[in-house]
MMTF fields as JSON, N, C-alpha, C and O atoms, coordinates in Angstrom:
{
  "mmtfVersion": "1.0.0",
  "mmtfProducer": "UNKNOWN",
  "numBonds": 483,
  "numAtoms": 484,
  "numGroups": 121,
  "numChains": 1,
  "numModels": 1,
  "chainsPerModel": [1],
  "groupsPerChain": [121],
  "chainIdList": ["A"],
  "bondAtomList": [4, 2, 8, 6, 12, 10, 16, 14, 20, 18, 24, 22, 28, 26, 32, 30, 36, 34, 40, 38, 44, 42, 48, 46, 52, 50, 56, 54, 60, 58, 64, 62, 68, 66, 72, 70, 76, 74, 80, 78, 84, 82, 88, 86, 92, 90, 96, 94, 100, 98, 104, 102, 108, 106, 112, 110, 116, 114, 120, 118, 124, 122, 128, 126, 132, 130, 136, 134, 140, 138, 144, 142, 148, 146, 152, 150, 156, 154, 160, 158, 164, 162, 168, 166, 172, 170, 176, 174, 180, 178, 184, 182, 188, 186, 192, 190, 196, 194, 200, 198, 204, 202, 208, 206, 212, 210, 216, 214, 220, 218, 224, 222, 228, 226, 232, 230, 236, 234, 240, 238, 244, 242, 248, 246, 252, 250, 256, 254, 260, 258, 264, 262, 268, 266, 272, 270, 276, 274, 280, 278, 284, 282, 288, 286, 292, 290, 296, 294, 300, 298, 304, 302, 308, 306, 312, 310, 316, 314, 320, 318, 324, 322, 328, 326, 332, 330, 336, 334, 340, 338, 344, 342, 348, 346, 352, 350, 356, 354, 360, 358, 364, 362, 368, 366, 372, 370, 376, 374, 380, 378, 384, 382, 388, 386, 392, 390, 396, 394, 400, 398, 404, 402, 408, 406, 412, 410, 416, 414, 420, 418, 424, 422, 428, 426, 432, 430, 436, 434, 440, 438, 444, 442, 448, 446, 452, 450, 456, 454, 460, 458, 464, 462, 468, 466, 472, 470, 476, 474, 480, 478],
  "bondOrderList": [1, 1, 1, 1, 1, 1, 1, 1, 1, 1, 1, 1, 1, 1, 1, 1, 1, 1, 1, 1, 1, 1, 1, 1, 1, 1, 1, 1, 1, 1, 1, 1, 1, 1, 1, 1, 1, 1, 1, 1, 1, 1, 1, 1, 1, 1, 1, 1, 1, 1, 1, 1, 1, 1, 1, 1, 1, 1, 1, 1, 1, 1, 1, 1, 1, 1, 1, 1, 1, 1, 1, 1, 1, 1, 1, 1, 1, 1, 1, 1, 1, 1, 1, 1, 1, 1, 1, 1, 1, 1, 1, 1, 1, 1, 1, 1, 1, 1, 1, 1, 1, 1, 1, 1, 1, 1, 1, 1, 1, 1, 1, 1, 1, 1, 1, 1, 1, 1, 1, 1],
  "groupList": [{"groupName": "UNK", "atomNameList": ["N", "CA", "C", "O"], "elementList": ["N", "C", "C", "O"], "formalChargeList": [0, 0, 0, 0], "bondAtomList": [1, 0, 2, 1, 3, 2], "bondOrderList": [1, 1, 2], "singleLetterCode": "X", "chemCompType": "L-PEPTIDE LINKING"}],
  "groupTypeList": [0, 0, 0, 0, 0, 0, 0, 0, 0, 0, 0, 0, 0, 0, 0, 0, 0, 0, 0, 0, 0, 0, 0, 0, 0, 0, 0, 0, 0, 0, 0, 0, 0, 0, 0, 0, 0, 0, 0, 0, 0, 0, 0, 0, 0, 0, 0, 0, 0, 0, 0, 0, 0, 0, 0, 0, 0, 0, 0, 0, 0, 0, 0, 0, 0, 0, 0, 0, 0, 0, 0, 0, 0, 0, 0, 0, 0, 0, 0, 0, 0, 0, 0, 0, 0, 0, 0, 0, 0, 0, 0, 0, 0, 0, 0, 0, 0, 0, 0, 0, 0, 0, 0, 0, 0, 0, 0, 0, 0, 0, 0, 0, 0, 0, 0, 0, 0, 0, 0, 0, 0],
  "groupIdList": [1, 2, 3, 4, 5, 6, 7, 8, 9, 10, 11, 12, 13, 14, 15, 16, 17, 18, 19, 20, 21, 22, 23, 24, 25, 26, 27, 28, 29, 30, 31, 32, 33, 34, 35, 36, 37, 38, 39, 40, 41, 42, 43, 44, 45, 46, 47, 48, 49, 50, 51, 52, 53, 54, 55, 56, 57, 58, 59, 60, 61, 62, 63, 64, 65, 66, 67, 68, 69, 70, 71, 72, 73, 74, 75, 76, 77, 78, 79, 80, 81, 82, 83, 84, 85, 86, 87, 88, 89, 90, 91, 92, 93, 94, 95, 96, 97, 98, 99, 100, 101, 102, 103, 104, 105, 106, 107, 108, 109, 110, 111, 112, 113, 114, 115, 116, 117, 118, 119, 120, 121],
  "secStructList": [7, 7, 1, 1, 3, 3, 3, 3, 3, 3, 3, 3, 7, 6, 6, 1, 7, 1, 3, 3, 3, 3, 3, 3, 3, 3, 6, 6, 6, 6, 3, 3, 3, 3, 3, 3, 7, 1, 7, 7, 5, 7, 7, 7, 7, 1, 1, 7, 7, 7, 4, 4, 4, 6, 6, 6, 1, 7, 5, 7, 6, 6, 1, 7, 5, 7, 7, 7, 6, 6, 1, 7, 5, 7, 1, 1, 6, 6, 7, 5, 7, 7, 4, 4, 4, 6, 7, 1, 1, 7, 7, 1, 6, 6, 6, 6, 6, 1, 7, 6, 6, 2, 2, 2, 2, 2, 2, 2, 2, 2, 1, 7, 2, 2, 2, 2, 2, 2, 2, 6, 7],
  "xCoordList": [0.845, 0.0, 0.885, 1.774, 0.618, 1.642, 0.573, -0.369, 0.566, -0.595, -0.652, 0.257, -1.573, -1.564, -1.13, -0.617, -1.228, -0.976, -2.345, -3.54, -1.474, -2.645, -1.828, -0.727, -2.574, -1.428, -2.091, -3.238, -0.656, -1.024, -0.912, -1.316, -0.32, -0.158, 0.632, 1.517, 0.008, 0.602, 0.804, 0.195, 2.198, 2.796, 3.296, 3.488, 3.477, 3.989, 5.613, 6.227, 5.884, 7.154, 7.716, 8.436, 7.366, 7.792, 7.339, 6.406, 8.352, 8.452, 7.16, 6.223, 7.002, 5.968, 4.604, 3.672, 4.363, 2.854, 2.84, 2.321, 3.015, 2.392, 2.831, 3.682, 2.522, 2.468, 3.7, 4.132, 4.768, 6.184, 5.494, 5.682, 4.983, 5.611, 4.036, 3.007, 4.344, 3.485, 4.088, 5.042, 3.748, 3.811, 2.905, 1.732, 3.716, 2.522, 3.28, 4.42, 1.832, 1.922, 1.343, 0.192, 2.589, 2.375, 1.842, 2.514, 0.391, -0.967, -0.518, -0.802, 0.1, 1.001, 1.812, 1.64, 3.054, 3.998, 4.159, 4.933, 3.55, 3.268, 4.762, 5.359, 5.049, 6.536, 5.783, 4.703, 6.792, 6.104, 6.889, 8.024, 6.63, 7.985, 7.588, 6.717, 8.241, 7.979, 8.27, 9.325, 7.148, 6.946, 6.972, 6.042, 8.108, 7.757, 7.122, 7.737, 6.383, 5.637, 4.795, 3.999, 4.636, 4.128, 2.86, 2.299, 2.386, 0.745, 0.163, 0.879, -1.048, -1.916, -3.468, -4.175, -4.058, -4.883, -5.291, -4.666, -6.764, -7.61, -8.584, -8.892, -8.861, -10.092, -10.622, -10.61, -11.096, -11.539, -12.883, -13.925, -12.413, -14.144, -15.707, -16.016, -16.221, -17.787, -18.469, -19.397, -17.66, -17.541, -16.258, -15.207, -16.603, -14.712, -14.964, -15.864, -13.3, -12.305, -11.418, -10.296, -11.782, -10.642, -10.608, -10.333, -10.891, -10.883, -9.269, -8.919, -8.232, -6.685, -6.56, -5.46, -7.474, -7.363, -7.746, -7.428, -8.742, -9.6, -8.152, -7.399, -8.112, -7.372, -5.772, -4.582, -6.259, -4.856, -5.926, -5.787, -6.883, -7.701, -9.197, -9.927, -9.486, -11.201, -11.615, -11.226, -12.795, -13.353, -15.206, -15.217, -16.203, -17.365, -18.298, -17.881, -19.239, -19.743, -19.517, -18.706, -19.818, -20.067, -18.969, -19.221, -17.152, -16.295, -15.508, -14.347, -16.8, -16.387, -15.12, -15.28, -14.272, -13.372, -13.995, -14.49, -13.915, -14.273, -13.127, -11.906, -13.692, -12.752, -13.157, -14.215, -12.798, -13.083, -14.008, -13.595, -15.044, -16.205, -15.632, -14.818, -15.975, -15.693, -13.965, -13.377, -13.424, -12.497, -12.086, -12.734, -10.9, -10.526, -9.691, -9.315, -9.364, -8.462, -8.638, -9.128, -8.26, -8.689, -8.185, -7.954, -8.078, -7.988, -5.957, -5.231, -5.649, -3.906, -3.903, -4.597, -2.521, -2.322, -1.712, -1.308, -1.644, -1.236, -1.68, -1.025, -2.961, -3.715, -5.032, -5.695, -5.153, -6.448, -7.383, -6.883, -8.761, -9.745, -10.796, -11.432, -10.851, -11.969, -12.66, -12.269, -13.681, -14.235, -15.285, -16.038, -15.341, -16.206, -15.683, -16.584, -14.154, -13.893, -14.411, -14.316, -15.047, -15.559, -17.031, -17.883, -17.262, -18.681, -20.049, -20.538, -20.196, -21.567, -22.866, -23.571, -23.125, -24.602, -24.251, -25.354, -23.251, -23.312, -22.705, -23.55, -21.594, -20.868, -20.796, -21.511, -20.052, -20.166, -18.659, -18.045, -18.291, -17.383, -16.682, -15.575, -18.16, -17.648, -17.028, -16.396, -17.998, -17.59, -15.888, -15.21, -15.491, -13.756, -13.136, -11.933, -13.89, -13.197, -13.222, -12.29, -14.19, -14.171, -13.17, -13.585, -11.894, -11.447, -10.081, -9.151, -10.368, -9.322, -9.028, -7.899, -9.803, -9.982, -9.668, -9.338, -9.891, -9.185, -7.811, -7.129, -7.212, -5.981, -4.871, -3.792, -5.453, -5.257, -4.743, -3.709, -5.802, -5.637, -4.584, -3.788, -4.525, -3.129, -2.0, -0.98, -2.258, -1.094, -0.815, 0.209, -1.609, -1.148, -0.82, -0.635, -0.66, 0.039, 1.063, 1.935, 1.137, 2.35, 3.678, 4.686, 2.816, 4.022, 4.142, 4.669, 3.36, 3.737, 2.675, 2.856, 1.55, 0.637, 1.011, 0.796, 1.469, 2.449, 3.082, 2.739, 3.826, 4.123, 3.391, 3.578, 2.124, 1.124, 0.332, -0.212, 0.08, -0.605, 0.087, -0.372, 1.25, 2.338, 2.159, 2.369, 1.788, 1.351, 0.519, 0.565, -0.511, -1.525, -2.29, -3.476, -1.141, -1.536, -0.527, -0.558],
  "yCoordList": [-1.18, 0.0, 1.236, 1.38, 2.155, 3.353, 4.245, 4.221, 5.043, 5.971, 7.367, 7.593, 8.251, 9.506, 9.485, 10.529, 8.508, 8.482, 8.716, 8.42, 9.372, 8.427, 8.052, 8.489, 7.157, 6.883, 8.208, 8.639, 8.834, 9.756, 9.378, 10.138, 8.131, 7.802, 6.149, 5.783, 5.642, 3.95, 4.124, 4.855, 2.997, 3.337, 1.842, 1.07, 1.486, 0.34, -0.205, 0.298, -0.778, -1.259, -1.431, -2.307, -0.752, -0.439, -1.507, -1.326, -2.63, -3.423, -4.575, -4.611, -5.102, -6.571, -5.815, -6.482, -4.402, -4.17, -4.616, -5.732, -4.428, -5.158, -3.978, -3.233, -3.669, -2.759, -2.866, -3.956, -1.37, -1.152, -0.577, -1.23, 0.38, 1.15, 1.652, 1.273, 2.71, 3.724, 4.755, 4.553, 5.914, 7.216, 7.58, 7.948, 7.4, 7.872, 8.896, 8.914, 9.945, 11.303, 11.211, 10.783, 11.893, 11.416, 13.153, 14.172, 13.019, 14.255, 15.041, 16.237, 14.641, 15.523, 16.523, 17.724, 15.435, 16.113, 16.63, 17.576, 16.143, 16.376, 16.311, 17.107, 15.141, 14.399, 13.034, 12.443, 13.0, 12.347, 11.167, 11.394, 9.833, 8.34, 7.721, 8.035, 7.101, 5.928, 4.831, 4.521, 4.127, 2.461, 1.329, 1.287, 0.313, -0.346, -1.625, -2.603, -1.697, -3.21, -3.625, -2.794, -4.814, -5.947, -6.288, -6.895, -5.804, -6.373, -5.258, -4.259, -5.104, -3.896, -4.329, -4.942, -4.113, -4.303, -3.495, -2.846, -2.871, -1.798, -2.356, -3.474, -1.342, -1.486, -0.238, -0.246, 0.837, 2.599, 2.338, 1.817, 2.913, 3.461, 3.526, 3.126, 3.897, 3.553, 3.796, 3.219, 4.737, 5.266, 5.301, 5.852, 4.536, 4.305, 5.396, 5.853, 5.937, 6.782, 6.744, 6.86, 6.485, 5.654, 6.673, 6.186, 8.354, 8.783, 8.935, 9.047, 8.958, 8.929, 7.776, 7.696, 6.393, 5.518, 5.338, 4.508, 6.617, 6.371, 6.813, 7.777, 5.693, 5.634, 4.705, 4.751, 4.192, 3.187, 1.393, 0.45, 1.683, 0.576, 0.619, 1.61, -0.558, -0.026, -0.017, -0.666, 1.143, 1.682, 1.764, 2.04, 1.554, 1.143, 2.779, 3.399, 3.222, 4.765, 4.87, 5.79, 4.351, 4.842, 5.17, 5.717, 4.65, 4.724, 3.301, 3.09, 2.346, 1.3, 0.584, 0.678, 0.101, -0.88, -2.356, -3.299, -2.335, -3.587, -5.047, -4.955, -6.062, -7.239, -8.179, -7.818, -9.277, -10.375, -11.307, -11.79, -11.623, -12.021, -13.342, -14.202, -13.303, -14.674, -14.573, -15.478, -12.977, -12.885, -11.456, -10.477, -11.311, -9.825, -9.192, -8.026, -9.963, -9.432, -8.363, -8.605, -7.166, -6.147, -6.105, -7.162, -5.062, -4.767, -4.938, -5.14, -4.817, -4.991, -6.279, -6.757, -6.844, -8.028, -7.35, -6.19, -7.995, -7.695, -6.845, -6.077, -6.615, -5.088, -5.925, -6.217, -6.233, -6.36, -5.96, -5.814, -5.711, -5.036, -5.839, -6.805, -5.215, -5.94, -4.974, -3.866, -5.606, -4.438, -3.174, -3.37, -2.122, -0.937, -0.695, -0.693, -0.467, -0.309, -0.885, -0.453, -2.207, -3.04, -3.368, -3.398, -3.53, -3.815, -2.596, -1.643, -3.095, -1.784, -2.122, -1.261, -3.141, -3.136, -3.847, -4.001, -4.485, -3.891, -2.546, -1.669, -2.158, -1.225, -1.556, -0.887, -2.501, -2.322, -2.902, -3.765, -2.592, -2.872, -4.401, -4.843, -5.05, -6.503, -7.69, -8.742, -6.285, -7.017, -6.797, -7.823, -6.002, -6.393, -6.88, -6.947, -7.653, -8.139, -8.76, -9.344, -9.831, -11.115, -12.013, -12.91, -11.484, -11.395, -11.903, -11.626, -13.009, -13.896, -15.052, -15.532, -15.363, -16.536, -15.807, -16.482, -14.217, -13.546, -13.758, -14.334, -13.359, -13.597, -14.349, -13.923, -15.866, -16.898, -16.875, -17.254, -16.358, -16.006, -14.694, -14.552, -13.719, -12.983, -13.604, -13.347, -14.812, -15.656, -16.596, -16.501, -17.185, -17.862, -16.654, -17.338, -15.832, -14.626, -14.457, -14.669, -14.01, -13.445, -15.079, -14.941, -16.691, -17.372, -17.949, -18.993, -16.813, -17.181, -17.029, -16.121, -17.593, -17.658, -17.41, -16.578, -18.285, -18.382, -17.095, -16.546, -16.5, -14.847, -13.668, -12.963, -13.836, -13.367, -13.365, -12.339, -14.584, -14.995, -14.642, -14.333, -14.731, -13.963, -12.65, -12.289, -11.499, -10.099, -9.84, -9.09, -10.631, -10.205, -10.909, -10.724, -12.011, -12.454, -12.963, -13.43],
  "zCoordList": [0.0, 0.0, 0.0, 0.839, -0.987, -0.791, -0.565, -1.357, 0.408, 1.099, 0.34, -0.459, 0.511, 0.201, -1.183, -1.586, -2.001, -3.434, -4.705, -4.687, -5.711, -6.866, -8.021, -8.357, -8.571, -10.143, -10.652, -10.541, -11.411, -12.228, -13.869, -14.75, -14.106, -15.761, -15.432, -14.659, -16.187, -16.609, -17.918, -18.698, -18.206, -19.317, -19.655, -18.715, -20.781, -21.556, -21.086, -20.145, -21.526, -21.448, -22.996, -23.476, -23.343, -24.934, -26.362, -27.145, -26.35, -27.769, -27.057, -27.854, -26.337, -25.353, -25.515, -25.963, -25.18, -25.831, -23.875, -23.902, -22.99, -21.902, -20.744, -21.228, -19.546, -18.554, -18.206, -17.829, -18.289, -18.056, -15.867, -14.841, -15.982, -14.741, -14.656, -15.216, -13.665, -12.931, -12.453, -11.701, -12.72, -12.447, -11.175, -11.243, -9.91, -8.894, -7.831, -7.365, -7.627, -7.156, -6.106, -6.009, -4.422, -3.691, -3.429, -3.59, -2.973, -2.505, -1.701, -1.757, -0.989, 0.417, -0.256, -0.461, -0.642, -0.72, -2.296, -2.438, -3.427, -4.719, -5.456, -6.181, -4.99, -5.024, -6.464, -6.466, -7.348, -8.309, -8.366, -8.785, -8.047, -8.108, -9.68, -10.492, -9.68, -10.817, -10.241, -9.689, -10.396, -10.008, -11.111, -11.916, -11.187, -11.925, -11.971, -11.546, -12.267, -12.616, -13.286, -13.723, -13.59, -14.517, -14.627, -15.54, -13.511, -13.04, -12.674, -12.731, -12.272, -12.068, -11.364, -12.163, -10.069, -9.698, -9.432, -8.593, -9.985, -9.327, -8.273, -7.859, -8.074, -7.329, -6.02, -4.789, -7.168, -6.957, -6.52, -6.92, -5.55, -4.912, -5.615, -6.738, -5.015, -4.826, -6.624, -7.191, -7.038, -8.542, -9.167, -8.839, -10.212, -10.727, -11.342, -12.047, -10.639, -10.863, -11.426, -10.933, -13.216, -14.107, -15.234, -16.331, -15.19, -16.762, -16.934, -18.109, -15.967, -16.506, -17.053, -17.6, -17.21, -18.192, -19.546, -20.399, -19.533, -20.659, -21.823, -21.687, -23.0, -24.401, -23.55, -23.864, -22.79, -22.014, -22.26, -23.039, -21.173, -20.756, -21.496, -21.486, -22.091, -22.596, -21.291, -20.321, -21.464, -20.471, -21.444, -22.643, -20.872, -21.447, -21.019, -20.04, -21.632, -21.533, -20.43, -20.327, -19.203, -18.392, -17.391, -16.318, -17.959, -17.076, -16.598, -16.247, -16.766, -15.873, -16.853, -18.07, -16.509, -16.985, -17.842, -17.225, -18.671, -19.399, -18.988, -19.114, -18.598, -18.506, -19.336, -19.851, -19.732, -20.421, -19.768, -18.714, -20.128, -19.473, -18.233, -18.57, -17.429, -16.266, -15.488, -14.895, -15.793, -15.853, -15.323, -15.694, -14.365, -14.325, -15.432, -15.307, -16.588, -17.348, -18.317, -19.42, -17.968, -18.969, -20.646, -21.234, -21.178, -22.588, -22.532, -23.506, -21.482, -21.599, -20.896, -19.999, -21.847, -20.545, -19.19, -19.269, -18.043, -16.717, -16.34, -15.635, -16.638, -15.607, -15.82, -16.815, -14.26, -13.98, -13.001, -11.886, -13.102, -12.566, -11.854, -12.276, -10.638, -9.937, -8.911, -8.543, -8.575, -7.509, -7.901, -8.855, -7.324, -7.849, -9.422, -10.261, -9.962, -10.751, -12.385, -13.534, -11.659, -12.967, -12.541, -13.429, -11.699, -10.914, -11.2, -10.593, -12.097, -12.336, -11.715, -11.188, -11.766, -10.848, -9.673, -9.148, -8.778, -6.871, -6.832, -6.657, -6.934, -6.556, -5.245, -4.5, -4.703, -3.08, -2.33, -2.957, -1.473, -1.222, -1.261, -1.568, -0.696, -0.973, -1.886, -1.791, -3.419, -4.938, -4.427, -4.381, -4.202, -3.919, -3.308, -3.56, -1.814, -0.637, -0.801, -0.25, -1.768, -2.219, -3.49, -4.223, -3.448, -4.485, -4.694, -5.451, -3.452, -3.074, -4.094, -4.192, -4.644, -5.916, -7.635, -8.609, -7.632, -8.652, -8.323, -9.17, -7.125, -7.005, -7.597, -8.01, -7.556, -7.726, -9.674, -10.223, -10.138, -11.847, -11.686, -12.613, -10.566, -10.977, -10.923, -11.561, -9.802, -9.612, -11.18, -11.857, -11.391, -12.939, -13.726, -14.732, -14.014, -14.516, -14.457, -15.3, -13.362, -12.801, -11.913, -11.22, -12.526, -11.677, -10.623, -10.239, -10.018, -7.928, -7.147, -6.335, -7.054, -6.342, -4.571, -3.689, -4.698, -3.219, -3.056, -2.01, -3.699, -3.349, -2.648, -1.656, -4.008, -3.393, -2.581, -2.173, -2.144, -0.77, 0.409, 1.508, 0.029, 1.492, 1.55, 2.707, 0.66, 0.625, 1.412, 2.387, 0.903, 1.722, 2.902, 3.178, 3.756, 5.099, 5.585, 6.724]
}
């Protein structure tokens, strides 16, 4: 968790077509880092808060993130969406707390299931 942040721009990794980094701006101090990585999990509040994606990620009229049906995988490989961000009819917090079994598909992604499960317990 990096606090008091927002992504301000995601960017490619050039020739792979696949997610290089993140550009994130820390609110406080308006200190700007670059983060790099491979994978990408949203999951924005009560109303996704995704127009710095719109022409990165398909995004559907209304904002929401489009994924591949039965699936968090968006319009890029390694950025995936779950939660308010893709959830148009709950919008509720739980569509994201439940999202221990998406995990699992970031883990066949990304390799290391087991990695990730150490993150987050």
């Amino acid at each position: 968790v990096i606090w008091n942040s927002a992504v301000v721009e995601a960017y490619g990794d050039g020739e792979n077509k696949k997610l290089g980094g993140l550009k994130v701006k820390n609110v406080v101090t308006e200190e700007v880092s670059d983060l790099k990585v491979s994978g990408l999990f949203f999951a924005i509040g009560h109303e996704p808060a995704t127009k710095f994606l719109d022409g990165q990620l398909e995004l559907d009229s209304d904002g929401y993130v489009v994924t591949k049906p039965g699936t968090t995988k968006t319009s890029v490989e390694g950025v995936f969406a779950a939660g308010d961000v893709q959830d148009k009819k709950y919008r509720q917090a739980i569509t994201a707390a439940g999202t221990e079994v998406i995990l699992n598909e970031v883990g066949m992604y990304s390799g290391d299931i087991d990695e990730l499960m150490s993150l987050l317990y």
